[in-house]
KOLBAMAR-80812 format. One record per residue (C-alpha): residue in one letter; x, y, z. Coordinates in steps of 0.2 Angstrom, whole numbers, padded with zeros to 4 digits, always signed. Example, Ala and Ser with C-alpha at 12.3 -4.5 7.8 and 13.67 -1.06 7.14 Angstrom:
BEGIN
a+0062-0022+0039;s+0068-0005+0036;
This chain:
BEGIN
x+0529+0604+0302;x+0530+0585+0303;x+0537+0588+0321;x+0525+0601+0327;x+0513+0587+0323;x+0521+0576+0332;x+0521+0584+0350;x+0505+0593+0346;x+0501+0610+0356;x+0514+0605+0369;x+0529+0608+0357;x+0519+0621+0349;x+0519+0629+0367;x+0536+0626+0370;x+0543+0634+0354;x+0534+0649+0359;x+0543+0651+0373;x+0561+0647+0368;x+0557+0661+0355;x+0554+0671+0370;x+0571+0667+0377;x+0579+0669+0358;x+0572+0687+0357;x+0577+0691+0373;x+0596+0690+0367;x+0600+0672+0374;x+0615+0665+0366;x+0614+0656+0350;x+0623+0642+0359;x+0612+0644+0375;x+0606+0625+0377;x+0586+0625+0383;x+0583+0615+0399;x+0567+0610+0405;x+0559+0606+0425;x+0543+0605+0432;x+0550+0611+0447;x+0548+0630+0451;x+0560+0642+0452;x+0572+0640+0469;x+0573+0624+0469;x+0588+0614+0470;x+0586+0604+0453;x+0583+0621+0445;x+0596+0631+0453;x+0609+0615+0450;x+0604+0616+0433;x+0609+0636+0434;x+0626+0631+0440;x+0632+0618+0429;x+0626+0632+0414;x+0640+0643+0423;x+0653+0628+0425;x+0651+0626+0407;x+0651+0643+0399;x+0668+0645+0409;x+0674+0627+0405;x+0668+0631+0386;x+0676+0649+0386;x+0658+0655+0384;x+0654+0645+0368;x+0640+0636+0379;x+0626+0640+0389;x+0612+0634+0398;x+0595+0642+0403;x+0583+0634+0412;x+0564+0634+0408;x+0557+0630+0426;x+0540+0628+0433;x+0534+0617+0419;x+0534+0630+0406;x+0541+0619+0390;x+0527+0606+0397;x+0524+0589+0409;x+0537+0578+0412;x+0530+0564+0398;x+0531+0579+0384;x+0547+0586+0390;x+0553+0570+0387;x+0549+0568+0368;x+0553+0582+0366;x+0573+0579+0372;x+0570+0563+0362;x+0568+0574+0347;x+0580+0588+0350;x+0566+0602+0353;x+0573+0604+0372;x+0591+0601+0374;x+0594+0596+0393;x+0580+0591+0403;x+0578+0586+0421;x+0565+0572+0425;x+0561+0560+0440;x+0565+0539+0435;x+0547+0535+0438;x+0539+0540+0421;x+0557+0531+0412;x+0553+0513+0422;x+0543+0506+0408;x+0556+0511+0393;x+0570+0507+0402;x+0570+0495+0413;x+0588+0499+0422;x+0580+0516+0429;x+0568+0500+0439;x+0581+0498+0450;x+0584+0515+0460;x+0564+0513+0464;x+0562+0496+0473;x+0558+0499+0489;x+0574+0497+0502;x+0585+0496+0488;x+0596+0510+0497;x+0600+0506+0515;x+0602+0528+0518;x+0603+0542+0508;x+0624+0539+0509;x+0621+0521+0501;x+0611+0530+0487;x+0626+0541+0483;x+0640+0530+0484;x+0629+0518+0470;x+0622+0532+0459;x+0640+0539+0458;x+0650+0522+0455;x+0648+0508+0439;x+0629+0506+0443;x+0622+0524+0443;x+0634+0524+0425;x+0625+0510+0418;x+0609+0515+0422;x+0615+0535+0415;x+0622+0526+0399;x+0606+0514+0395;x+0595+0531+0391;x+0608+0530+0374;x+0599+0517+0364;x+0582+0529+0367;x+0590+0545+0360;x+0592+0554+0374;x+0614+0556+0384;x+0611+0551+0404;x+0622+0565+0411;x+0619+0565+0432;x+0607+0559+0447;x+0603+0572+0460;x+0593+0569+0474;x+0573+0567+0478;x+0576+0564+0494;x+0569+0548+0506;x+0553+0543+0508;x+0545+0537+0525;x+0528+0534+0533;x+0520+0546+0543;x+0505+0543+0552;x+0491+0551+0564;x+0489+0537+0576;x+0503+0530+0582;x+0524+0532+0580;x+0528+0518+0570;x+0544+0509+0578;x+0542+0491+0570;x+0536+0483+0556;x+0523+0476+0567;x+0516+0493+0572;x+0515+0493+0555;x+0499+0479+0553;x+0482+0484+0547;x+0484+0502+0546;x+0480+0512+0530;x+0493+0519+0521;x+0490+0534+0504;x+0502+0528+0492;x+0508+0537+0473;x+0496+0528+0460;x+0511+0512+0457;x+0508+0494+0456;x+0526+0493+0464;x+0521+0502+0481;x+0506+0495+0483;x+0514+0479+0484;x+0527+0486+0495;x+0514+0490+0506;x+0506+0475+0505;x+0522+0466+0508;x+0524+0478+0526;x+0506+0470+0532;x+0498+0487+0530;x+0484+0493+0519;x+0487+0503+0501;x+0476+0516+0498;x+0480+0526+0480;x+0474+0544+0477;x+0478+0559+0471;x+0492+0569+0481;x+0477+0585+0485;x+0468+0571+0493;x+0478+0566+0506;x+0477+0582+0519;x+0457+0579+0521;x+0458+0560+0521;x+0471+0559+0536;x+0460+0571+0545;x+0445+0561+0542;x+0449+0546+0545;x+0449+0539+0528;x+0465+0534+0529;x+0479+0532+0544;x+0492+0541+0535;x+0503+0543+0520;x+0521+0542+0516;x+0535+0557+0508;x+0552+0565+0511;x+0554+0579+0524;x+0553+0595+0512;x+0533+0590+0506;x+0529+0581+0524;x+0531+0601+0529;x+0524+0608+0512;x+0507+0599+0512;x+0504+0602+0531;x+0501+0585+0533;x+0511+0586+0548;x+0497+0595+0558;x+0487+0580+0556;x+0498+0565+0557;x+0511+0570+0570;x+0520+0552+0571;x+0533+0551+0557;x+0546+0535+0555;x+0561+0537+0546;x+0562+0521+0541;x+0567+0526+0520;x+0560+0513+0511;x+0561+0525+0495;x+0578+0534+0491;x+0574+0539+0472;x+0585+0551+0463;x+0580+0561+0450;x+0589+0561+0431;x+0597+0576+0422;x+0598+0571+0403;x+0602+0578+0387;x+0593+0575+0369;x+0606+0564+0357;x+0603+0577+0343;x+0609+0590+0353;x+0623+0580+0359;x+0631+0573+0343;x+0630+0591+0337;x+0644+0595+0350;x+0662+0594+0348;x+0673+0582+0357;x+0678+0596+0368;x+0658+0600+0369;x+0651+0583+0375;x+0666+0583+0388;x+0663+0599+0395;x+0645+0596+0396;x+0647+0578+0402;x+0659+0586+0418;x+0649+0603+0423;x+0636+0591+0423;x+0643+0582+0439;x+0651+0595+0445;x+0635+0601+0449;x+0627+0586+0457;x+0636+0592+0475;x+0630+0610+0475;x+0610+0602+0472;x+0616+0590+0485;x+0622+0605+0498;x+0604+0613+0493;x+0592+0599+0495;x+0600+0593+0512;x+0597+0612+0518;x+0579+0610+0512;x+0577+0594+0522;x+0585+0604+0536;x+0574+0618+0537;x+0560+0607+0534;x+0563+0596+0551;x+0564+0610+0561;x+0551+0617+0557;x+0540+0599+0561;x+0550+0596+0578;x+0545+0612+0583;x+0527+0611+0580;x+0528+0596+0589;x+0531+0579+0580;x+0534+0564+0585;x+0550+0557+0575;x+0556+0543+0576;x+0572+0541+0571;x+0581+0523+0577;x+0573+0507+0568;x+0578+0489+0564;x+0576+0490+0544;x+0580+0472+0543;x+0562+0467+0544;x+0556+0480+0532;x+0569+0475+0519;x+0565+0455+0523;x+0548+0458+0518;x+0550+0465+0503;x+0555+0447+0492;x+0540+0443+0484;x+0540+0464+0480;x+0558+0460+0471;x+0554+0442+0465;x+0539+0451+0456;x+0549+0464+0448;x+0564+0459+0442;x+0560+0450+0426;x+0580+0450+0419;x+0595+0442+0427;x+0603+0461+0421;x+0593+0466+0434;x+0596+0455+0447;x+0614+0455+0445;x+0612+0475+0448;x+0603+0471+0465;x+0618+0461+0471;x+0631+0472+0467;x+0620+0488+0475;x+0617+0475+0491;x+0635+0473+0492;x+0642+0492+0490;x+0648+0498+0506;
């Protein structure tokens, strides 16, 4: 009852669905993970495959089934709630972890990544498992990054092929301190709203453009209205696949091992299934005519982002982990 307190109607909510799921002849080792994603998408059918990598790994001991489209509740409950043990695996961005941990900082600063392939090679070597094995001390077992694609600026006046094109124009950034600043730091104008907002704004003139990854450049339409897209990548965030500790230190030796490697082994198959989203997405945009540009100089972008860095990295943990991300080949 004490716990059902705690979380309120969301893990009242939640219950009510797993019980659902318990009825419907799950498993009594089936583990419960959560998204906010819908159903199809590579997080959540990633998710799916590790449950099969694991049931044959575990001789069919362990299970997991997914609760996609945000039915066990927003990314900050869900979160609790694999704190607690209510949900058992859980697959959330970095962003709403940057003021508990401060290691999940890092993957966020703006040209930390110098391509999606940098990304990979340092969220799947020493730094990526440092940053998995600091959620510990906050009861919850890092297991994987997959992928949330790059961010770039797209824009409805002109194609953007330096950082001085750059100057003056008004950008729609996500509601962050962090890319205000790095927006700033570029020599453009910050303009924060709400994601439903943006469509109208371009078209109004309220603001110049806005800035996302391939799959929701084409989702949002926002194409139609800013054809000039740069794919200059200052964001390259992955998104985190955890597991609650109470769930975890109920496992057997054999059990947190299996987990620990069908969790990886499914980071390639979301990886094969995001880069055939971004795919279908940009053709889609070239053929209704974009403008892509595709060949910048990203010195000047990263250059400009010191005092965004100097700002943010409060630790010399931190710093150290810039430099040895800087210098990963």
């Amino acid at each position: 009852m004490n716990l059902l307190k705690k979380f309120g109607l969301a893990a009242m909510a939640s219950a009510a669905v797993i019980a659902m799921a318990t009825m419907a002849g799950a498993a009594e080792r089936t583990l419960r993970s959560s998204d906010t994603h819908p159903d199809g998408y590579p997080t959540v059918e990633a998710v799916k495959q590790m449950g099969k990598i694991l049931e044959q790994k575990t001789g069919g001991k362990l299970g997991i089934e997914v609760f996609h489209s945000a039915q066990l509740g927003q990314e900050k409950d869900t979160i609790e709630q694999t704190q607690f043990g209510v949900i058992d695996l859980n697959r959330v961005s970095l962003g709403p972890f940057n003021n508990i941990i401060e290691e999940t900082q890092i993957p966020s600063l703006p040209y930390i990544f110098r391509s999606v392939d940098h990304m990979h090679k340092v969220m799947d070597g020493p730094v990526g498992q440092e940053i998995l094995d600091a959620f510990a001390a906050h009861d919850l077992i890092g297991l994987a990054f997959y992928d949330g694609g790059s961010r770039s600026f797209y824009n409805s006046q002109k194609p953007i092929k330096s950082i001085d094109d750059l100057k003056g124009m008004k950008f729609r950034v996500m509601q962050s301190d962090m890319f205000v600043d790095m927006v700033k730091a570029l020599g453009a104008n910050a303009t924060p709203m709400p994601y439903g907002e943006v469509y109208s704004s371009i078209q109004t003139g309220v603001i110049d453009g806005a800035e996302n990854n391939w799959p929701s450049y084409d989702s949002s339409g926002h194409f139609e209205v800013a054809k000039h897209y740069t794919l200059d990548q200052h964001l390259i965030v992955p998104e985190v696949l955890v597991m609650s500790k109470k769930t975890w230190d109920g496992l057997s030796p054999d059990e947190q091992k299996a987990v620990k490697e069908a969790a990886k082994e499914s980071v390639p198959y979301m990886r094969e299934l995001w880069a055939a989203q971004e795919k279908k997405s940009e053709e889609k945009i070239r053929a209704a005519g974009a403008e892509i540009v595709t060949e910048i100089d990203k010195k000047p972008f990263i250059d400009a982002m010191k005092p965004v860095y100097d700002k943010y990295l409060k630790s010399d943990k931190l710093k150290d982990m810039v430099t040895r991300i800087q210098a990963t080949q």
